[in-house]
C-alpha positions as CSV (number, residue, x, y, z in Angstrom):
1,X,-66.7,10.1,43.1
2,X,-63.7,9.7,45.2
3,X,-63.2,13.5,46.1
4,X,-66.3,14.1,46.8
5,X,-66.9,11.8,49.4
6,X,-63.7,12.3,51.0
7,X,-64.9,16.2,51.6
8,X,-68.2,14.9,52.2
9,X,-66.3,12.6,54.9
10,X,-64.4,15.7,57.0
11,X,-65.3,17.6,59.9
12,X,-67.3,20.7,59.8
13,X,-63.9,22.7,59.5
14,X,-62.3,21.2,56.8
15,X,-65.7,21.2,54.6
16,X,-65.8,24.9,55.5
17,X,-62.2,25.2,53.7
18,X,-63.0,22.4,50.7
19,X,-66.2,24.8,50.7
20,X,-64.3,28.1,50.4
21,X,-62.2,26.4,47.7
22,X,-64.8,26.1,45.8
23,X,-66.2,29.7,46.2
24,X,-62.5,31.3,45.3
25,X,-62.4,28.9,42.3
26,X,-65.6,30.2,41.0
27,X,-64.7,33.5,42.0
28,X,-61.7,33.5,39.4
29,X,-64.2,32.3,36.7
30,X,-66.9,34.8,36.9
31,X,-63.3,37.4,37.3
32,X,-62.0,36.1,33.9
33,X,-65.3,35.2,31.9
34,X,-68.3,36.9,33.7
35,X,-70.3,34.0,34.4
36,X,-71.1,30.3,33.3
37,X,-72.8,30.9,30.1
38,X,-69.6,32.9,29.1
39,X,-67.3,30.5,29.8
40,X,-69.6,27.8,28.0
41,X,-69.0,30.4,25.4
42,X,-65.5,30.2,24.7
43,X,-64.0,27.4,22.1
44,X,-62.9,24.5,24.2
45,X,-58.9,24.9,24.1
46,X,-59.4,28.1,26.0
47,X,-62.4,26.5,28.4
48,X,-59.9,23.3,29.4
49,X,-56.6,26.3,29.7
50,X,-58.6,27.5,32.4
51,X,-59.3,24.2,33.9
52,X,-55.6,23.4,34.2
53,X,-54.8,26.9,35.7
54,X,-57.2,25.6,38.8
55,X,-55.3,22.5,38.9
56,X,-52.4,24.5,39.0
57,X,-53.4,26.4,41.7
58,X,-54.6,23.4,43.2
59,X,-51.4,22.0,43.4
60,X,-49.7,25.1,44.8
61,X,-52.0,25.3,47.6
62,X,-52.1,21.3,48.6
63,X,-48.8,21.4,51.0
64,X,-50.3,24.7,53.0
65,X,-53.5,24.0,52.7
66,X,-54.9,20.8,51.6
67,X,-58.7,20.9,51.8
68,X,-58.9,24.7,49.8
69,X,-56.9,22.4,47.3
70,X,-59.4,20.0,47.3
71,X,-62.2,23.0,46.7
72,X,-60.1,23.7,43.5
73,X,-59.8,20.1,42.1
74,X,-63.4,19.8,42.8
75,X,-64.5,22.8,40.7
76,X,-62.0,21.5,38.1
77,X,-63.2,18.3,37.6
78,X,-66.9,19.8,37.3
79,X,-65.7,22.2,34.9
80,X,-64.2,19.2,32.7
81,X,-67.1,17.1,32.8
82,X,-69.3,20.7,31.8
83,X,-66.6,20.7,29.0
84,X,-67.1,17.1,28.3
85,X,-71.4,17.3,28.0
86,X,-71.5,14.6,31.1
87,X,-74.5,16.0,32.3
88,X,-75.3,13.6,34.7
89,X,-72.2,13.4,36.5
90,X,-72.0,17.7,36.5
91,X,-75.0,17.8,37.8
92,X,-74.2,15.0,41.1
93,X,-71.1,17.3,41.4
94,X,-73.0,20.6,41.4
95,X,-75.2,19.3,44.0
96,X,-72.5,18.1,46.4
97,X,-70.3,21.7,45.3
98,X,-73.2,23.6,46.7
99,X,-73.5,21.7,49.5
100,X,-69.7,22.7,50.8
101,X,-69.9,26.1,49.2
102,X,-72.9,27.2,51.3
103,X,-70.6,25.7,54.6
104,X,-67.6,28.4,53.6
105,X,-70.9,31.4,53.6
106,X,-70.6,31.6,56.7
């Protein structure tokens, strides 16, 4: 995936930021719905709302900050294909989220 290669790609600060993107994204699920197996809970119209309001954010933060954006849009797309039952490629992004989240624990 595009994306994640281009965070993949940065230097050490900026995968610290996609990173932290990522964190405050999953922050704001686990604020609204608890955790994952909550939000795989919900009926999909509500799960795919929430999506779009990381987007959203997304595309507020891109012209201040454009690798936290990235963070966001990454956690989106992940969330979509969860949505979607593509296990295969939510597991790849998983892997590669983890990756940059543990660079923003710092």
């Amino acid at each position: 995936m595009q994306l994640i290669s281009i965070a993949r790609d940065t230097d050490e600060v900026a995968q610290i930021a996609v990173g932290n993107g990522i964190n405050l994204a999953n922050s704001y699920l686990t604020t609204r719905f608890e955790n994952l197996d909550s939000f795989q809970s919900r009926n999909q119209n509500e799960q795919q709302d929430f999506a779009d309001g990381l987007e959203k954010m997304s595309n507020e933060l891109i012209k201040d900050d454009p690798q936290t954006a990235l963070g966001f849009d990454l956690y989106a797309i992940w969330l979509r294909a969860l949505i979607g039952h593509d296990d295969t490629f939510t597991d790849y992004c998983k892997e590669e989220m983890a990756t940059l989240s543990r660079k923003a624990d710092i």
